[in-house]
C-alpha positions, 0 to 999 in steps of 0.5 A: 846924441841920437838913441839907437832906434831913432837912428834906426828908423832915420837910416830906413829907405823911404818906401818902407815908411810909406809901406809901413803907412799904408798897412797902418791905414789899411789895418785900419780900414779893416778894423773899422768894416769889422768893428762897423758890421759885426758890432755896430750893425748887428746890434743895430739890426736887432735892436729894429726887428723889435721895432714896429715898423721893421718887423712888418719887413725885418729882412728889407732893414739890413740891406739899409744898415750894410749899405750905410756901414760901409760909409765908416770905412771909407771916411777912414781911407778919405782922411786917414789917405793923407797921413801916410807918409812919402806919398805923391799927391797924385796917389791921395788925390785918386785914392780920395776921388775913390773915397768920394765916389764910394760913398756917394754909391753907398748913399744911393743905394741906402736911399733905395733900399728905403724906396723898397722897403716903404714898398714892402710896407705899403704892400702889407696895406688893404689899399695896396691892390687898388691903388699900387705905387711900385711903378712910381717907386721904380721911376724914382729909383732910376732917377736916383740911380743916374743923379748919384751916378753923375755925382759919383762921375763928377767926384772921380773927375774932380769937376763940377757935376752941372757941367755934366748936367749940361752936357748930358742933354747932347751926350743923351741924344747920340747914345740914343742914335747909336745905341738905341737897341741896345738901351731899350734890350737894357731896359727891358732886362732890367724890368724884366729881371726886377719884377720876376717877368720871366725866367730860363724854363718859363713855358710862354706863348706869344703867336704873334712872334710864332712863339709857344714852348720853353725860354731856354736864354735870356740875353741881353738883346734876345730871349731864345724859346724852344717851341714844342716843335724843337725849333727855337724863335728869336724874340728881341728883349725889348718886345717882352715888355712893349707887347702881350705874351703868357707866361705859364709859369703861374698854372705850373707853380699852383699844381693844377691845370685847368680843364675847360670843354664843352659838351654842345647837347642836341636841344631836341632830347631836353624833356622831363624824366619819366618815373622808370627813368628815374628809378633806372638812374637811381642805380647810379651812385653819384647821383642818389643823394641829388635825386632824394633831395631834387625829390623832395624838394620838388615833392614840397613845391607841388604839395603846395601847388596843389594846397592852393588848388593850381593845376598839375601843369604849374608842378615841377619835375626833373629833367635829363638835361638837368640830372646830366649836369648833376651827374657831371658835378658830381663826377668830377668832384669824386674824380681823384685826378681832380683838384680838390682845392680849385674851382670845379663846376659844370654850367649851362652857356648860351644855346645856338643853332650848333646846340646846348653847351655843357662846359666843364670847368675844373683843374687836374692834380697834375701840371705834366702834359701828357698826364693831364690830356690822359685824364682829360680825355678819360673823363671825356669818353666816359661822359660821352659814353655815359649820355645815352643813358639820360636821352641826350645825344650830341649835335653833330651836323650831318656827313656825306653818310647820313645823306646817303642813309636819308636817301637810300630807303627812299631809292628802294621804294621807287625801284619797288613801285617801278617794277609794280608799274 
C-alpha cells in the first residue's frame, strides 16, 4: 500500500514536477554565482593583491577572476538542464547551446583580460616608451574576439565551426561591398573609444575638413563639431583615424596655455650701453640682480684681459639687446599669470631681412580663452611699451605716410629755391 505523500506527489500534474525542477535548478545556479564571487573569488583576489605580479596592477586581476567565475555557474545549468523532469528535448537542447556559448564568451573575455593586463605590466617597464607592443595587443584581441565569436556561433548552431571558416571568406566579401562605411565607422569607433582619441567636448582642429571648435556627438558614422562660428561640420568617423587632427584636450587638462610670440627687433639699434644708460636701467627692479652680476662677471673677464696686456677692444660689455632680453625673462618669470610650473623662456631666432626675432615662450595659469588673450595681450603692450627705454624699436616696413613724410621736407626746399630763383 502506497503512503499518502507518495500518492500526493503521483496525483500532482506534470508541469509542476518540471516547474518544481526548474526552481531547484535555477536556485541552484544562483547559489553557485553567489558562492563563486562572493566567496571564492574574493578570497582569490586578495590572496593575488599579495601577489607580485598582481600588485604592480591589482585593479586589472578582477576583471580575470569575475570572467572565469562565471564559467561555474554555467557549467551548473549545462549539466544540471538535463535533470529536470518532463522537459522536451528541444528546450535542453537550446538551453545547452546557451550554456556552451556562454562559456566560450567568458573564456574569451578571460583570455583578453590577461592580454591587457600583461600590457598594463609591460607599460611599468623602461622599455616600454621605445619599444610599444599595445598595437600588436590589440590586433590579438580582435583575432581572439572573431575566433571566439565564430565558436560561440558554431555551438549555438550545433554545427561544425570549419564550415563557418569555410564560409567566411564569401560572407566577409559581400559584407565588405555593402557595408563598407559602416565596418570601417565601427572600426573607428572602436579605436577611437579604447585609446581615449576623442570625447564629447574635446576642442579639435582639422582645417582640412574646415573644422576647429568643440565635438558636441560622437556617432557611429559622424562625429559633429561646433566650430567657433556656431556652425557645425560633419566628419565621417573613420577620417578621425585615417587623417591628422589636434586635440586640445591635453593643453586644457594641464592648466597652462602656451604663449608663443615674437618680438622682430630692428637690427640697427643693436649697441653696447653706455655707463648713463646702465646706470638709468638700474632703476628697474627686475633687472638690478643681472645687471650686479653681468657687472661683475664681465669686471673678471676684462681685468683679466687687461692682466695679459690685450687691448681694450678684446673687453666685453653689455648690450641692449641682450639687457632687453634679460629683462623679458625676468619679467615673465615675476608675472603672476604665468605658469610657474611650465617651461618659460625668451630666445634669440634667426635674423632676416624683416628683423631680429625675440620669441617669448611661456604658458598663462589659465586655460580660459578670453583670459589668456587678456593676459597675452597685457604682457605685450607693456614690453612694447617698455622698448624705448633700451634704444630698441620694432621693424616695421614702411607706409604710404612714411613716403610722404620722406618727401615732404624735400618739396619745401625746391619751393623755397624756386622762388629764390
Amino acid at each position: 500500500m502506497e503512503t499518502p505523500g507518495v500518492e500526493l506527489l503521483a496525483a500532482m500534474p506534470a508541469w509542476t514536477h518540471t516547474a518544481a525542477g526548474l526552481a531547484v535548478l535555477a536556485l541552484a545556479v544562483t547559489l553557485a554565482n553567489i558562492t563563486v564571487k562572493r566567496v571564492l573569488l574574493r578570497t582569490i583576489v586578495h590572496g593575488l593583491r599579495k601577489n607580485a605580479l598582481a600588485a604592480a596592477d591589482s585593479t586589472a586581476t578582477e576583471p580575470i577572476a569575475r570572467h572565469l567565475g562565471n564559467i561555474v555557474p554555467a557549467l551548473f545549468a549545462l549539466y544540471g538542464i538535463g535533470l529536470v523532469p518532463g522537459l522536451p528535448a528541444g528546450a535542453i537542447t537550446i538551453v545547452r547551446n546557451c550554456a556552451n556559448a556562454f562559456i566560450i564568451i567568458t573564456i574569451v573575455l578571460a583570455l583578453s583580460a590577461c592580454l591587457s593586463l600583461a600590457g598594463a605590466l609591460y607599460q611599468k617597464r623602461p622599455e616600454a616608451r621605445s619599444r610599444p607592443i599595445k598595437g600588436y595587443l590589440q590586433v590579438v584581441q580582435i583575432a581572439l574576439f572573431a575566433f571566439g565569436g565564430i565558436l560561440a556561433i558554431a555551438a549555438l548552431m550545433e554545427r561544425s565551426p570549419v564550415l563557418l571558416f569555410s564560409g567566411l571568406g564569401a560572407m566577409a566579401a559581400v559584407l565588405m561591398l555593402v557595408f563598407k562605411d559602416t565596418i570601417l565607422s565601427l572600426v573607428a569607433s572602436v579605436q577611437l573609444t579604447s585609446n581615449d582619441m576623442i570625447r564629447v567636448g574635446d576642442w579639435i582642429e582639422m582645417p582640412q575638413l574646415n573644422a576647429d571648435g568643440d565635438v558636441i556627438d560622437i556617432a557611429l558614422h559622424t562625429v559633429k563639431v561646433q566650430n567657433w562660428d556656431k556652425t557645425v561640420t560633419s566628419i565621417p568617423t573613420y577620417r578621425l583615424i585615417s587623417e591628422s587632427y589636434k586635440n586640445w584636450r591635453g593643453m586644457s587638462e594641464s592648466g597652462g596655455r602656451r604663449i608663443k610670440r615674437a618680438l622682430v627687433l630692428d637690427q640697427s639699434c643693436a649697441r653696447f650701453l653706455t655707463s648713463e644708460e646702465r646706470t638709468a636701467l638700474g632703476r628697474f627692479a627686475l633687472l638690478k640682480p643681472y645687471l650686479v652680476a653681468k657687472e661683475q662677471e664681465l669686471a673678471r673677464w676684462n681685468s683679466s684681459l687687461v692682466d695679459r696686456g690685450l687691448d681694450s677692444v678684446n673687453h666685453r660689455a653689455l648690450t641692449n639687446v641682450g639687457t632687453f632680453r634679460a629683462y623679458i625673462q625676468a619679467y615673465i618669470d615675476w608675472h603672476p599669470h604665468i605658469h610657474k610650473d611650465m617651461t618659460r623662456l625668451v630666445r634669440q631666432l634667426e635674423s632676416s631681412a624683416e628683423g631680429l626675432p625675440l620669441e617669448i615662450y611661456c604658458f598663462t595659469n589659465t586655460v580660459a580663452w578670453h583670459e589668456y588673450e587678456a593676459i597675452q595681450a597685457d604682457l605685450l603692450d607693456h614690453l612694447l611699451a617698455i622698448l624705448p627705454h633700451f634704444g630698441l624699436r620694432l621693424f616695421q616696413r614702411p607706409a604710404g605716410s612714411d613716403f610722404r613724410n620722406m618727401t615732404a621736407p624735400r618739396t619745401s626746399r625746391e619751393t623755397e629755391f624756386a622762388r629764390a630763383g
